[in-house]
C-alpha positions in Angstrom: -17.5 13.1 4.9 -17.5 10.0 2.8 -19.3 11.3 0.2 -17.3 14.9 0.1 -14.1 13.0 -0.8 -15.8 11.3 -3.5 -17.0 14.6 -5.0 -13.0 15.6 -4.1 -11.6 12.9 -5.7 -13.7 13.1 -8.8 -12.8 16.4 -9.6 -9.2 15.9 -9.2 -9.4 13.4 -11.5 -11.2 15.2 -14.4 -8.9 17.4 -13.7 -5.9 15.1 -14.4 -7.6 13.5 -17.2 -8.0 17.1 -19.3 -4.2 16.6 -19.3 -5.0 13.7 -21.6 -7.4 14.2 -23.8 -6.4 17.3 -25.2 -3.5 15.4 -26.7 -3.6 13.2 -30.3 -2.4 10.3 -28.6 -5.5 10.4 -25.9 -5.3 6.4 -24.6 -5.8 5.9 -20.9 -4.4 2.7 -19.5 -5.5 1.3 -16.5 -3.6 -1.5 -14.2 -6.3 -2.7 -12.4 -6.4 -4.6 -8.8 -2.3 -4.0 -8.6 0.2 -3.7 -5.7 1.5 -0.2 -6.1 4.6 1.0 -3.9 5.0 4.2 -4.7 8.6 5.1 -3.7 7.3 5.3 0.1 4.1 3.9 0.9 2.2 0.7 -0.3 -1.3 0.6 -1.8 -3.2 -3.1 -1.9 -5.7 -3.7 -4.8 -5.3 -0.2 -6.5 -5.8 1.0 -9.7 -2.9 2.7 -10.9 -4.7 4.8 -13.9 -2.6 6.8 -16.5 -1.6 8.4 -20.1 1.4 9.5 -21.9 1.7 12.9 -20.1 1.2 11.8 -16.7 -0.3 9.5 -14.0 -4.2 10.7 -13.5 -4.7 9.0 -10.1 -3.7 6.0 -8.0 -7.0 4.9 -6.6 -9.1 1.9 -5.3 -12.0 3.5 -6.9 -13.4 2.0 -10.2 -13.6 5.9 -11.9 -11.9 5.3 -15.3 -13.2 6.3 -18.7 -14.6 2.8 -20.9 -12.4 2.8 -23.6 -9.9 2.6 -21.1 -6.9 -0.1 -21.9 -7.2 -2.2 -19.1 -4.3 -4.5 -17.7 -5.1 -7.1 -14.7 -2.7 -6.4 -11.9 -4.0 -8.8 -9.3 -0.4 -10.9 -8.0 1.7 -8.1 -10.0 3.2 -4.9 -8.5 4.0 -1.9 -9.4 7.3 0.1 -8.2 8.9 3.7 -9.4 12.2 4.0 -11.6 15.1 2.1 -10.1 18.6 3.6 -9.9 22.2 2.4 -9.3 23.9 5.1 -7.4 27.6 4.2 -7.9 28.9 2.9 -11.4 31.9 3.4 -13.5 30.3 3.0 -17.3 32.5 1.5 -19.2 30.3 1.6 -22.5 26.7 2.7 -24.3 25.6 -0.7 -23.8 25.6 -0.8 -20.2 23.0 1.8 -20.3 21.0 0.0 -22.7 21.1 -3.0 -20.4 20.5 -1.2 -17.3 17.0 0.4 -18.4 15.8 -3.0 -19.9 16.4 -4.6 -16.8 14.1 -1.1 -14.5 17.2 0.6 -14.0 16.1 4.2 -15.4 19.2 5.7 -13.8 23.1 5.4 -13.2 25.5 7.7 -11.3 29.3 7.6 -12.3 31.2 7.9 -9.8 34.7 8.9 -11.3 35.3 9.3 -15.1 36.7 11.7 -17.3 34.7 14.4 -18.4 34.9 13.5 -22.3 33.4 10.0 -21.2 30.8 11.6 -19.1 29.5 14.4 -21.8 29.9 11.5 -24.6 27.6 9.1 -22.0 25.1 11.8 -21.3 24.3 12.5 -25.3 22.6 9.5 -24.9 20.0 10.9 -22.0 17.4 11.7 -24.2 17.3 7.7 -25.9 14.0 6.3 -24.6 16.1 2.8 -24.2 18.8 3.9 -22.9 19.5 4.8 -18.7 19.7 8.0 -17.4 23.0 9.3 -16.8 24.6 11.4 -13.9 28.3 12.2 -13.2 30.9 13.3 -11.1 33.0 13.5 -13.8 36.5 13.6 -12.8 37.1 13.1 -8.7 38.5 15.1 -6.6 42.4 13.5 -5.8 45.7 14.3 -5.2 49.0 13.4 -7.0 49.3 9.4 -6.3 45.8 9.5 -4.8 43.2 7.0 -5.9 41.9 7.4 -9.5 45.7 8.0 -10.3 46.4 4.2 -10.4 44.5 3.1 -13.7 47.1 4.9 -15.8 44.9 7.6 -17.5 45.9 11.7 -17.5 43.5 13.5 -14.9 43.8 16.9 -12.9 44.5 16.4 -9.4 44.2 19.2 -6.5 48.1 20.2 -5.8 50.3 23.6 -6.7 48.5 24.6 -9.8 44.9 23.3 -9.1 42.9 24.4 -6.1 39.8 23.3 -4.6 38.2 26.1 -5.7 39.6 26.0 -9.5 38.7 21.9 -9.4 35.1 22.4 -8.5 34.8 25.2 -11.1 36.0 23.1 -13.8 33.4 20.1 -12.8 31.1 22.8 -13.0 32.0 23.9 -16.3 32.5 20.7 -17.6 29.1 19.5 -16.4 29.0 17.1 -13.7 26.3 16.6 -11.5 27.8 16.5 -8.1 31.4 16.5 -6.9 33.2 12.8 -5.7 36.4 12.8 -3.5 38.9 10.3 -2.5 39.8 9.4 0.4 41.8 6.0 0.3 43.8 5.4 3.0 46.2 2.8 1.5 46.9 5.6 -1.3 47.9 9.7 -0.9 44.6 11.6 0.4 43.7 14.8 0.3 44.8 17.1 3.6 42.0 17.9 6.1 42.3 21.8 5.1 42.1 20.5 1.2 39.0 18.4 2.1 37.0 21.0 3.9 37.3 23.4 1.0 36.5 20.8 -1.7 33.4 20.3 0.3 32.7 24.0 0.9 33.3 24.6 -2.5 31.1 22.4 -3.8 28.1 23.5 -1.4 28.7 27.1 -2.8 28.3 25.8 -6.1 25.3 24.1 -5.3 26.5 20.7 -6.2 26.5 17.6 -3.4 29.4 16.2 -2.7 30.0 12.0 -2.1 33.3 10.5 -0.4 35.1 7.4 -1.1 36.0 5.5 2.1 37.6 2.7 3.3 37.5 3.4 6.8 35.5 4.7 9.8 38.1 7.5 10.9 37.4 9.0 7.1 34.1 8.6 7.4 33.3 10.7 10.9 36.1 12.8 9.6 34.0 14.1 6.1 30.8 13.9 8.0 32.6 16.5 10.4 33.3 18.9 7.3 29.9 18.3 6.2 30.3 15.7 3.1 26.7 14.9 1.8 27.4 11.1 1.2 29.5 8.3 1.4 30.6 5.5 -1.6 30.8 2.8 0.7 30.5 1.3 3.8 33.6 1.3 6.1 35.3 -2.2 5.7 39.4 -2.1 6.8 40.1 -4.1 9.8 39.1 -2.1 12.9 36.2 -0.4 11.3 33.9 -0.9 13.5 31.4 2.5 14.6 30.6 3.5 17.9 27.3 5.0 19.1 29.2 8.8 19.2 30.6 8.6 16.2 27.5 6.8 14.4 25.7 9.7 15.6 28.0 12.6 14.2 26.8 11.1 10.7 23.0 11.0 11.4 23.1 14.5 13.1 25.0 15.8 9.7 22.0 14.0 7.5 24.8 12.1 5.4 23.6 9.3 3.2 25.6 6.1 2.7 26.1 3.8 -0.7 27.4 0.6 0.9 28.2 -1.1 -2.4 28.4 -4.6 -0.3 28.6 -6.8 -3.4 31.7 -5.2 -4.4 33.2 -5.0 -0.7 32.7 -8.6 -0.4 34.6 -9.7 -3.6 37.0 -7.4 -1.8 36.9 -9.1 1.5 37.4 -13.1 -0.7 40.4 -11.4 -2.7 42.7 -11.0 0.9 45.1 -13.7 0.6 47.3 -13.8 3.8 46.9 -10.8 5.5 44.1 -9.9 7.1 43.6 -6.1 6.5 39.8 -6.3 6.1 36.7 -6.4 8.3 34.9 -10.0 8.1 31.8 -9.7 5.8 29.7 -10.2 8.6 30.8 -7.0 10.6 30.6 -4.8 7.6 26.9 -6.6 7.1 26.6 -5.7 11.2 28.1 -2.2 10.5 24.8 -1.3 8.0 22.2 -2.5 10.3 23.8 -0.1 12.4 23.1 2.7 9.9 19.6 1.3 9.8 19.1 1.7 13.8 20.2 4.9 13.4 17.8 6.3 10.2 21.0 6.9 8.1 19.7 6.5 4.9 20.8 3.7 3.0 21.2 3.9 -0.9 21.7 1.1 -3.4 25.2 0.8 -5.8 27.1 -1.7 -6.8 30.3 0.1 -8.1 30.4 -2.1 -11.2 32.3 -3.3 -13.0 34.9 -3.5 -10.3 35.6 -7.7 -10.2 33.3 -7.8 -13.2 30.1 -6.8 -11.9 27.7 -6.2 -14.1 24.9 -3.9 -14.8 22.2 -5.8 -14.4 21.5 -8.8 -12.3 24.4 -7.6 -9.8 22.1 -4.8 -8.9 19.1 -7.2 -7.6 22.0 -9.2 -5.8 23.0 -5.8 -3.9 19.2 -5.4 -2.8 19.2 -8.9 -1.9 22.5 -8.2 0.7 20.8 -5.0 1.9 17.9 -7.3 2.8 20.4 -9.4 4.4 21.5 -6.6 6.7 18.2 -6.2 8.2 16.6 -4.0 5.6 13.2 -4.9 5.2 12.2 -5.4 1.9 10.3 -2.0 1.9 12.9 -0.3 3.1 15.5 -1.9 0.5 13.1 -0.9 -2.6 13.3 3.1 -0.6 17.1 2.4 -1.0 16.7 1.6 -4.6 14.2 4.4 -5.7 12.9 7.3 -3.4 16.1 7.7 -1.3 18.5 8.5 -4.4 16.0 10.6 -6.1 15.8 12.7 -2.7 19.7 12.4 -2.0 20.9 13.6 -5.5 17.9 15.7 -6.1 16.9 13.7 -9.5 14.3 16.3 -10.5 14.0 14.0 -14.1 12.4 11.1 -10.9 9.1 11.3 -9.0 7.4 8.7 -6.6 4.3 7.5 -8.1 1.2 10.1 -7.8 -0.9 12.0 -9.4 0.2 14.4 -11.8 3.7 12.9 -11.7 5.5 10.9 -14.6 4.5 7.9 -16.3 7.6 6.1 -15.4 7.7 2.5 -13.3 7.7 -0.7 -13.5 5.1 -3.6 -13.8 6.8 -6.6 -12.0 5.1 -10.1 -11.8 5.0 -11.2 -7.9 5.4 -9.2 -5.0 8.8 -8.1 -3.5 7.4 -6.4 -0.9 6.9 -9.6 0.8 9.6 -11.6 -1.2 12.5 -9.3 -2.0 13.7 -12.0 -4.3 11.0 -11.3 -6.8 12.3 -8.3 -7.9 14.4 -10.5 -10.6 10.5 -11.3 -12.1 9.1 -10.6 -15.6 8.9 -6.9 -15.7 6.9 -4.6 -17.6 8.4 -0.9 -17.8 7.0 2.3 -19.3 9.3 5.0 -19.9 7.5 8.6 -19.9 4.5 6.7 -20.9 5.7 4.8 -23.5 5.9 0.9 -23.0 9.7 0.0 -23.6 
């Protein structure tokens, strides 16, 4: 048996490394003795073994061609593309930042549609992060997104659900985001179940803004894919009924918990927020549950950044009970299977030569995520 999967595994690789060598630029690197996590499972003292085109194998076999580049992995690890599942891009640079820090990707999560097609010409920049958009959300006259002043079309006499999901369509965006803020004007139950239905016939996802639990069962009742935060107004807490009307419907949560905590400090006199530890308690319930957990950080809401903010957000998922497996899931393989990232892969075989080299291990110090990084970019070191 032993010696059948050797024959097995040899041949896949000459299969994969024919993907190579037929092209000009024919270099095979090998990271040798590494920690790879590859967006699901973890692999001690591999060899993670790849060219330009593609990875050829992940292996703890010492099959690699001589005039192979050879990196030494031992105390380094390797982890797929990183992505921040709820932004608001402000400008160019933020993407820029964002990939040189192992963020490959960024989801807006309410813009206008001239910022989102002018932020998506930069998509094929091999230094710049991949971006994704909702475009405009889905609102209501003196709903949220109305507030900041700017001309946007909101669902009322003259717009429908229908008409609004057609012209994100049309104008591009990648999935459809609603608003549901209960200290603003909402959208009606009837107007909420056809933005979602809508959006399912057009093949797009759609993702919620919440502020509170009732909203929360409510969307996951009209079959909303995901939700942009975790519930946080005073009373929020979920019960084991209602917890389970969201895991029976498969939604996903973002709990953006670095922003929802500057939220929680801003309260001045009135109390009209959970405590930070019961919104903390209120995502390890999602955990107990298999809700699948997916990192954002909604910056630059009270100045968040890009950047560093995002390891602080895996940092306070840890914090919640995530283990530090499950928190780099959150940050990689989750989104890509949520938001259907076909331009993301885990790590394997055939798939694309995109990760990260990190120095340390956060899969037993989730804190090390900050370290020295070393990222390739369709096979290209950035």
């Amino acid at each position: 048996m032993r010696l059948i999967f050797k024959l097995l595994f040899s041949f896949i690789y000459i299969l994969s490394f024919s993907s190579c060598i037929d092209d000009e630029v024919s270099d095979v690197i090998v990271i040798k003795g590494v920690t790879i996590f590859d967006g699901e499972i973890v692999f001690r003292n591999s060899n993670l073994i790849f060219c330009k085109d593609s990875i050829i194998s992940i292996s703890s076999e010492n099959a690699y061609p001589k005039n192979a580049i050879v990196i030494e992995g031992y105390g380094k690890t390797v982890i797929p593309p990183m992505i921040n599942a709820h932004v608001h891009v402000m400008d160019s640079i933020n993407l820029f930042d964002a990939q040189r820090d192992g963020i490959f990707g960024m989801l807006d999560m309410f813009t206008t549609d001239s910022r989102a097609n002018y932020f998506k010409g930069f998509n094929n920049r091999l230094y710049s992060s991949y971006y994704y958009s909702s475009n405009v959300g889905a609102t209501v006259p003196g709903g949220h997104g109305t507030q900041f002043g700017i001309n946007i079309p909101t669902i009322n006499n003259l717009i429908s659900p229908k008409q609004f999901v057609t012209d994100r369509l049309v104008a591009g965006a990648d999935y459809i985001k609603i608003t549901q803020e209960s200290s603003m004007n909402v959208l009606s139950d009837s107007l909420l179940e056809l933005v979602i239905l809508e959006a399912k016939n057009s093949n797009l996802i759609s993702i919620a803004h919440i502020s509170d639990v009732r909203n929360a069962v409510k969307l996951a009742g009209f079959n909303i894919n995901g939700l942009a935060h975790i519930w946080y107004r005073k009373g929020s807490i979920i019960d084991s009924i209602e917890i389970q009307e969201l895991k029976s419907r498969s939604v996903f949560v973002i709990p953006t918990l670095s922003v929802i905590e500057e939220v929680i400090k801003s309260q001045i006199e009135e109390i009209n927020y959970l405590k930070f530890s019961e919104v903390q308690s209120e995502v390890e319930k999602l955990l107990e549950n298999d809700i699948s957990i997916l990192v954002g950080t909604d910056s630059p809401n009270f100045n968040l950044n890009y950047t560093t903010d995002y390891f602080n957000e895996l940092e306070l998922l840890h914090s919640c009970g995530l283990s530090n497996i499950e928190v780099l899931r959150s940050a990689t393989s989750n989104i890509y299977k949520a938001f259907n990232l076909n331009e993301f892969t885990f790590l394997k075989s055939g798939g694309k030569s995109s990760f990260i080299l990190l120095s340390g291990d956060p899969i037993e110090r989730i804190e090390e995520i900050r370290n020295e990084k070393r990222i390739w970019k369709n096979g290209i070191e950035l």
